[in-house]
Backbone bond lengths (Angstrom), bond angles and torsions (degrees), N, CA, C in turn:
res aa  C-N    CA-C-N  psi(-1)  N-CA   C-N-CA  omega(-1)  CA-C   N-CA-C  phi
1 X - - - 1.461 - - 1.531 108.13 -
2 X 1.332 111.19 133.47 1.930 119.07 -168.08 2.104 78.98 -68.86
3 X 1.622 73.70 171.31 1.792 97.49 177.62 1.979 91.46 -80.42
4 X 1.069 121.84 -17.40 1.573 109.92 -179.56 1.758 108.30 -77.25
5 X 0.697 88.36 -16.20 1.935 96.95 -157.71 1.496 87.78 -100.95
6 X 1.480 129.45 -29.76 1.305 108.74 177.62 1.855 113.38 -73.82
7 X 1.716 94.13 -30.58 1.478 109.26 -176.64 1.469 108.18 -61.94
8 X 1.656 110.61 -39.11 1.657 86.31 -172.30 1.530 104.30 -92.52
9 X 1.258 127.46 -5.16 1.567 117.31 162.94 1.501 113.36 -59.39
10 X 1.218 120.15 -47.01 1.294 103.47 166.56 1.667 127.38 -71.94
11 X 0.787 132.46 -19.46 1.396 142.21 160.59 1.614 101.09 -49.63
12 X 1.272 103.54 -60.24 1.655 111.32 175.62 1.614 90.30 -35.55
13 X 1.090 119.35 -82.09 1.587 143.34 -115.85 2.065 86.14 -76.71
14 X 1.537 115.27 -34.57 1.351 116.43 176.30 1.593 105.35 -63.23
15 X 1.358 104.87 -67.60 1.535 112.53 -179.32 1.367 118.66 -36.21
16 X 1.491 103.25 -38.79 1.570 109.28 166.43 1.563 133.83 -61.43
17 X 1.545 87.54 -48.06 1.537 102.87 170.31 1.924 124.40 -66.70
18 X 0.796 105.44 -17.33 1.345 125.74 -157.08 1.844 89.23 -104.36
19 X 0.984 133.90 -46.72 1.349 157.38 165.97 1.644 103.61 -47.73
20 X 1.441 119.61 -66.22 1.574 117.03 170.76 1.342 111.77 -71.48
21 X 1.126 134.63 -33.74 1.407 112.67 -174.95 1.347 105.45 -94.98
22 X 1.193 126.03 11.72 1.553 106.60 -168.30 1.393 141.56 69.76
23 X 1.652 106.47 23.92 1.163 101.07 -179.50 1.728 106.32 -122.60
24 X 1.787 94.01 -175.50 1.797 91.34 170.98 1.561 121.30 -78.54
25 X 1.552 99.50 120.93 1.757 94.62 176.36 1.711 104.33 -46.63
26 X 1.157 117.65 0.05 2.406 90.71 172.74 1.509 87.54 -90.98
27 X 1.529 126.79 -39.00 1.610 108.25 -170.30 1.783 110.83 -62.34
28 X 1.485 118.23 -32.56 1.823 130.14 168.86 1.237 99.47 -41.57
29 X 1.284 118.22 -68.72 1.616 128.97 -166.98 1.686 99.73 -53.77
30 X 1.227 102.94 -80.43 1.692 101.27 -177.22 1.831 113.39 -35.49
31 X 1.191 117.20 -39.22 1.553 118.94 170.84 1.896 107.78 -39.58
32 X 1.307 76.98 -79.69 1.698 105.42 170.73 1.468 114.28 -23.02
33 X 1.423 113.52 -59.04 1.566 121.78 -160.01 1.424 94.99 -73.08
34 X 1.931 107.45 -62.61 1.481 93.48 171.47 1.586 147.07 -38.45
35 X 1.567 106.09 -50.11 1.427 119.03 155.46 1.735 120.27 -36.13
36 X 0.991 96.08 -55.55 1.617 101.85 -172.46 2.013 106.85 -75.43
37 X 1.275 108.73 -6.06 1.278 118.19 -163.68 1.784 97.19 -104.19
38 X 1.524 116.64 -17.13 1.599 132.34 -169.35 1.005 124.97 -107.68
39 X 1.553 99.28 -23.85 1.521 119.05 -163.58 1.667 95.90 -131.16
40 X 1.734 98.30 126.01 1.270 98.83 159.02 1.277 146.07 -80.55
41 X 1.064 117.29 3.13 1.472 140.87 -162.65 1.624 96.53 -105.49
42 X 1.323 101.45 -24.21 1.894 86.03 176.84 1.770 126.57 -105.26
43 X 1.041 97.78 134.55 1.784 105.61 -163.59 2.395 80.58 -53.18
44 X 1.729 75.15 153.56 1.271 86.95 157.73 1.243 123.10 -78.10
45 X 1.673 126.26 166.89 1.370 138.89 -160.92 1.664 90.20 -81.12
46 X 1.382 104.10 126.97 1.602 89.14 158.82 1.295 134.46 -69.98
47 X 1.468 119.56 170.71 1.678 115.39 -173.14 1.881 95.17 -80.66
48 X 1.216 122.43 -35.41 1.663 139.94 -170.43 1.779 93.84 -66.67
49 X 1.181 90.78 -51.75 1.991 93.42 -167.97 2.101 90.81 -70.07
50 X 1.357 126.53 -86.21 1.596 88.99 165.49 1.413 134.79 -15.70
51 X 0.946 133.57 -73.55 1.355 133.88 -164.07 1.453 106.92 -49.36
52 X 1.620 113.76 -46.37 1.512 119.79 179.74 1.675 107.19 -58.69
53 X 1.717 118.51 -44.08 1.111 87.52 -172.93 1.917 116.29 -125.52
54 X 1.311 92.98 53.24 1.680 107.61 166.59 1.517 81.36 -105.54
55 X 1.137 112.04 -65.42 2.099 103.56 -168.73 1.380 101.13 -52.05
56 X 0.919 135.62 -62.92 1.985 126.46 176.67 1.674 106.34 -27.97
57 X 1.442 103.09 -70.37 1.262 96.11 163.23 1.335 165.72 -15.26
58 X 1.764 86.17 -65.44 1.215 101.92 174.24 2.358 112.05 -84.83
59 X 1.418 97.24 0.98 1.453 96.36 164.43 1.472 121.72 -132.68
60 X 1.607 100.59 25.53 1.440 109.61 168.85 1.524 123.15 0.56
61 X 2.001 79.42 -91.09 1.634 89.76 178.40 1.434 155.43 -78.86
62 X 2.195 95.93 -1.26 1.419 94.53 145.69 1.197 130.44 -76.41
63 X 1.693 121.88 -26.10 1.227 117.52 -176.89 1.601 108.42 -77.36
64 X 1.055 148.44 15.50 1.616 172.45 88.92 1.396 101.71 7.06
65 X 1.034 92.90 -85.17 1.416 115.46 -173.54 1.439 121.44 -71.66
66 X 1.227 131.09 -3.44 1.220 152.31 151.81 1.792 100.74 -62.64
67 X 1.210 107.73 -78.40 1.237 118.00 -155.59 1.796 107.23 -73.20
68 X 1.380 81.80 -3.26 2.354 75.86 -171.61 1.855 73.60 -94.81
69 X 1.368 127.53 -40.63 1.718 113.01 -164.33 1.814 104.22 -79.85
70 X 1.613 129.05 -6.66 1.285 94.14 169.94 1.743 97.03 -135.28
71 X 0.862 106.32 27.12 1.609 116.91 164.26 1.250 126.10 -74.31
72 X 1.739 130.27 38.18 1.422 131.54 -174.39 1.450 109.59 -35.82
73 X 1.383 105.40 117.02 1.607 129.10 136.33 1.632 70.50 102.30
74 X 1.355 139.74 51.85 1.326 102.05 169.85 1.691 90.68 -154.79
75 X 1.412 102.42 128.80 1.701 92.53 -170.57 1.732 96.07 -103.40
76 X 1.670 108.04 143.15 1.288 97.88 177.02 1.855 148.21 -39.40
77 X 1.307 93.58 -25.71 1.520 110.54 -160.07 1.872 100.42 -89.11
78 X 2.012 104.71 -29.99 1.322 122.18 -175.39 1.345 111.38 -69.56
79 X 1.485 107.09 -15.58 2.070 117.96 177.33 1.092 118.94 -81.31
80 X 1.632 90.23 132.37 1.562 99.89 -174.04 1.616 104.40 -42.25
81 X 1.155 125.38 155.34 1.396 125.33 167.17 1.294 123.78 -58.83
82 X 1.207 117.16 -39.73 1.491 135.48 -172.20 1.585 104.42 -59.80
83 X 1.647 109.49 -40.31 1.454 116.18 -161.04 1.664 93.14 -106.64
84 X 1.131 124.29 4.25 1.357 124.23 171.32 1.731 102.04 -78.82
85 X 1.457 97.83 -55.58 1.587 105.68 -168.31 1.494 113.09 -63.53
86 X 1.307 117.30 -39.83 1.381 133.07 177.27 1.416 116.57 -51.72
87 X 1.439 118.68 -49.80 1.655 131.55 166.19 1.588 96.85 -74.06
88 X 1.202 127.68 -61.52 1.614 81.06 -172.85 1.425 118.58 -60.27
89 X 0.976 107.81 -64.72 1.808 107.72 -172.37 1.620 106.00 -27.29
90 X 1.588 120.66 -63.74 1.495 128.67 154.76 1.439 107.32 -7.16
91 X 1.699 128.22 -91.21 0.783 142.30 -173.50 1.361 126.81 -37.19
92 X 1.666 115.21 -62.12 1.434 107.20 140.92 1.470 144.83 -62.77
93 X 0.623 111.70 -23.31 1.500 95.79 146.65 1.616 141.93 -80.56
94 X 1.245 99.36 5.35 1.252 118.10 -171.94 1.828 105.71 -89.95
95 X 1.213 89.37 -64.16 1.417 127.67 177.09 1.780 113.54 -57.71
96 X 1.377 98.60 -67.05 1.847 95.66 -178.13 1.250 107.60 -103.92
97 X 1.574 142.65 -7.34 1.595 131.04 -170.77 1.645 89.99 -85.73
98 X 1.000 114.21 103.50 1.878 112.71 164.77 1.621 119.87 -77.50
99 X 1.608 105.24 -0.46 1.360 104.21 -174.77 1.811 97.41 -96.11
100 X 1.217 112.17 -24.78 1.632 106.77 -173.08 1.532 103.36 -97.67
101 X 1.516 101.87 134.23 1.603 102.02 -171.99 1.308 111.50 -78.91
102 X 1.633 124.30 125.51 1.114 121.87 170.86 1.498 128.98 -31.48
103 X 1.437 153.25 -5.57 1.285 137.10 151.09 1.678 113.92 -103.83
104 X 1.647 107.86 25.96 1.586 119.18 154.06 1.518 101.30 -84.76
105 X 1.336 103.99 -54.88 1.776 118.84 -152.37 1.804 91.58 -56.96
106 X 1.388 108.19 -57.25 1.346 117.08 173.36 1.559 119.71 -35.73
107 X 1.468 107.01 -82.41 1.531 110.80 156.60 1.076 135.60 3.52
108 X 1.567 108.04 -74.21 1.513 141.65 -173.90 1.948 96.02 -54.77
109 X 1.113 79.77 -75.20 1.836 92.52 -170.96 1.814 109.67 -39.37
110 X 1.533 103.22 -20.55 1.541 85.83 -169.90 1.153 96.58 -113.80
111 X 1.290 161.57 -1.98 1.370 158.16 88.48 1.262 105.14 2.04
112 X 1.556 127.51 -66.56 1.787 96.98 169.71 1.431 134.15 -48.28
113 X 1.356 94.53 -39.48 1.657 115.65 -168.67 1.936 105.58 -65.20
114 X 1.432 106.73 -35.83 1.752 113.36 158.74 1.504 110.79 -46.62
115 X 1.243 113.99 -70.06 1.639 134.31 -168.41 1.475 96.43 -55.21
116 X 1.243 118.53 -70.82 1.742 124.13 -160.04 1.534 115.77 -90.40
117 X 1.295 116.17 -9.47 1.492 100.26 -168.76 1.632 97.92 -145.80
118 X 1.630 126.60 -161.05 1.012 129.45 -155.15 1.522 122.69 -94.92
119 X 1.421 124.27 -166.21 1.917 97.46 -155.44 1.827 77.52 -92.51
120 X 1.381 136.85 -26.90 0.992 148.98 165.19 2.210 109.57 -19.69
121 X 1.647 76.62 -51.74 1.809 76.92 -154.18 1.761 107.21 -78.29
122 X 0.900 136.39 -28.59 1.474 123.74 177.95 1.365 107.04 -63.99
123 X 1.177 144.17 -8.84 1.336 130.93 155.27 1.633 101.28 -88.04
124 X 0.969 132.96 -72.57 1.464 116.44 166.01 1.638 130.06 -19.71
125 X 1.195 124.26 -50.84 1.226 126.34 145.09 1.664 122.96 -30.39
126 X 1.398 92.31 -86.91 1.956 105.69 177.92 1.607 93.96 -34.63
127 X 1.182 134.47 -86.41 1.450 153.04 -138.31 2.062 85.72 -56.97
128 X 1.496 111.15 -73.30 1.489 95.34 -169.13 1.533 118.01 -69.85
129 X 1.527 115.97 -14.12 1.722 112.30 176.48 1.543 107.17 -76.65
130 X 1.596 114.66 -23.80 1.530 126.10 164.85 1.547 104.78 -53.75
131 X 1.144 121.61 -73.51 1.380 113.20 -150.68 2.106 91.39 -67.81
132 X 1.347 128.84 -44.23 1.222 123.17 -166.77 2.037 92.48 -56.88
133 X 1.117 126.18 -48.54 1.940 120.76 162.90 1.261 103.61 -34.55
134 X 0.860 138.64 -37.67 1.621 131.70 -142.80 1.828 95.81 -103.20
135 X 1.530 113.07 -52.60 1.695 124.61 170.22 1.495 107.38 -66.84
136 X 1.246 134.68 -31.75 0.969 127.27 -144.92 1.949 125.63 -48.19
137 X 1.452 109.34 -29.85 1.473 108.67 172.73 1.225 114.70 -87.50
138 X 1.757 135.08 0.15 1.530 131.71 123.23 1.309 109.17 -48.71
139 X 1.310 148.55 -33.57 1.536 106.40 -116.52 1.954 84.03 -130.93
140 X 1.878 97.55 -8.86 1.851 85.63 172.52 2.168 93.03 -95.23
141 X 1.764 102.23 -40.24 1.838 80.12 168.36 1.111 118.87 -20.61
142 X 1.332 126.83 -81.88 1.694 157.52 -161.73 1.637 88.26 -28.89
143 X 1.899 117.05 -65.89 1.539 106.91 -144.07 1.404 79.83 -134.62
144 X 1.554 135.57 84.19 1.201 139.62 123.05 1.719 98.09 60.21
């Protein structure tokens, strides 16, 4: 597994975490960094896994709002979690990382969605990170 693919699994794995308990993925991350900063046994935070999820972050709630407006039949809150976290993170990176080529960002996301979620969601994945490829020079205009 590349050092990117480990970075956005953990990115996954914050977004996730941060997702069940209810908190802000920067307070997940800061957990994380500390942990890994206390504990020797835990790899450090990557600089890639930050980067993935201060930018998630910092476009939360368009990428929200992205995914509740082209997510047919699927209301945000009704998604599995696993495939919630996976499309956003997906999405941003899809959308704002200009260094990762859009059928990595794609890729990536549905390879998690194999590993973490249901036999359902890697086509669910592909199909809505597809159509956000296809909008995409609307859809960073739209939200900065």
């Amino acid at each position: 597994m590349s050092a990117r693919s480990k970075a956005r699994k953990r990115a996954f794995q914050i977004l996730f975490e941060a997702d069940q308990r209810g908190s802000s993925v920067e307070s997940v991350l800061a957990d994380w960094i500390r942990h890994a900063r206390t504990d020797d046994r835990q790899p450090p935070v990557n600089p890639y896994t930050i980067q993935l999820v201060e930018g998630y972050a910092e476009r939360a709630a368009r990428i929200d709002e992205l995914i509740a407006t082209y997510a047919i039949d699927w209301d945000l809150d009704r998604m599995p979690a696993a495939d919630r976290g996976i499309v956003r993170l997906g999405a941003y990176e899809l959308i704002w990382e200009d260094e990762t080529p859009d059928a990595v960002a794609i890729d990536e996301a549905v390879e998690l969605a194999k590993e973490f979620s249901t036999d359902d969601s890697p086509a669910f994945v592909n199909g809505l990170l597809g159509r956000f490829k296809e909008l995409k020079p609307s859809l960073r205009r739209d939200g900065h």
